[in-house]
Structure formats: C-alpha cells, structure tokens
C-alpha positions as CSV (number, residue, x, y, z in Angstrom):
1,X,1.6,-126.8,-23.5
2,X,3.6,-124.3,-25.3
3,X,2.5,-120.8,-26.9
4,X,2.9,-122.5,-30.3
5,X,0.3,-125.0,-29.2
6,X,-2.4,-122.3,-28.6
7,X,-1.0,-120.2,-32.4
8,X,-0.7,-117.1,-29.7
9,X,0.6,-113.9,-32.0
10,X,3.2,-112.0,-30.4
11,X,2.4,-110.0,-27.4
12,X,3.1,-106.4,-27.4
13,X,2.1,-105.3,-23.9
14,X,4.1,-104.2,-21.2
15,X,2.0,-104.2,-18.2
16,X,0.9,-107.9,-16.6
17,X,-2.5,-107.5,-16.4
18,X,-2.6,-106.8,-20.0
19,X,0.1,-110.1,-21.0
20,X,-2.3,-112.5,-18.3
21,X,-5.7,-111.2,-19.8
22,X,-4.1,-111.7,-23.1
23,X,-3.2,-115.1,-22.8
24,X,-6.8,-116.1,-20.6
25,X,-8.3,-115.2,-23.8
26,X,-6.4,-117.5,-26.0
27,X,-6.4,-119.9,-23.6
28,X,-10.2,-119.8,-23.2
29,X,-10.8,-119.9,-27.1
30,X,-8.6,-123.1,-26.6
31,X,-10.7,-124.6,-24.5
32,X,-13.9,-124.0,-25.9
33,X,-12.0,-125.3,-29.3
34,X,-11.1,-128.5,-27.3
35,X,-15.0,-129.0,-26.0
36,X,-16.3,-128.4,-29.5
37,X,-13.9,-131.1,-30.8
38,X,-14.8,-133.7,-28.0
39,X,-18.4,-132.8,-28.6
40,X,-18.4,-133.7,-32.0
41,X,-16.2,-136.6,-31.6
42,X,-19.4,-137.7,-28.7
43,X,-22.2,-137.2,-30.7
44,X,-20.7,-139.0,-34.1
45,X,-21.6,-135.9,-35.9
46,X,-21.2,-136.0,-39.3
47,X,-19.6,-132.1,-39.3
48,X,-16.6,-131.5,-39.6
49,X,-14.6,-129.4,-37.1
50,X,-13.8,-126.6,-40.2
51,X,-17.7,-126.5,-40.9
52,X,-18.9,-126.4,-37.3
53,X,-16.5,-123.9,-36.6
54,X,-18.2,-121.7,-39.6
55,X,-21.9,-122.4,-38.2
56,X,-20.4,-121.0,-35.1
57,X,-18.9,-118.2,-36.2
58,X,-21.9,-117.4,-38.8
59,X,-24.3,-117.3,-35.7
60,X,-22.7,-114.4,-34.3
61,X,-21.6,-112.6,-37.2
C-alpha cells in the first residue's frame, strides 16, 4: 500500500509524533472505509457506497 492508495495530502510536520499520528488517522479512516465497503457488499444492500457514505457523514454533522 502506497500513500497514493490512502489519497494522503502532503504532510507538513516536522516532528514524528505529528507525521505517525498523521498517517494513523488516514490510515484508520481507511480502514473503517474498507469495513463499510465489505459491510455493504455482506448484507446485499441496495446503497451505494457514495450514498452510505453521505448517511454517515449526515449523522454527525
């Protein structure tokens, strides 16, 4: 996996605890991405991953 693969913008911290938290972060979104797309794909659900994604994001607004 590359840092194209998780779309991570540029990184414009200079101290390692700042570079690895900033990358744990993507990398978690990833990962809940990834379970959200294997969830759908489980259940059959007729949502698509754009319009779950917006439910989600909705819910917390």
């Amino acid at each position: 996996m590359s840092k194209t693969d998780l779309r991570i913008r540029p990184i414009y911290h200079r101290l390692r605890n700042r570079i690895e938290a900033h990358i744990c972060i993507y990398f978690t979104a990833y990962c809940i991405y990834k379970e959200l797309v294997w969830v759908l794909y489980a259940e059959k659900s007729t949502l698509s991953l754009k319009k779950a994604s917006e439910l989600i994001y909705n819910m917390y607004k």
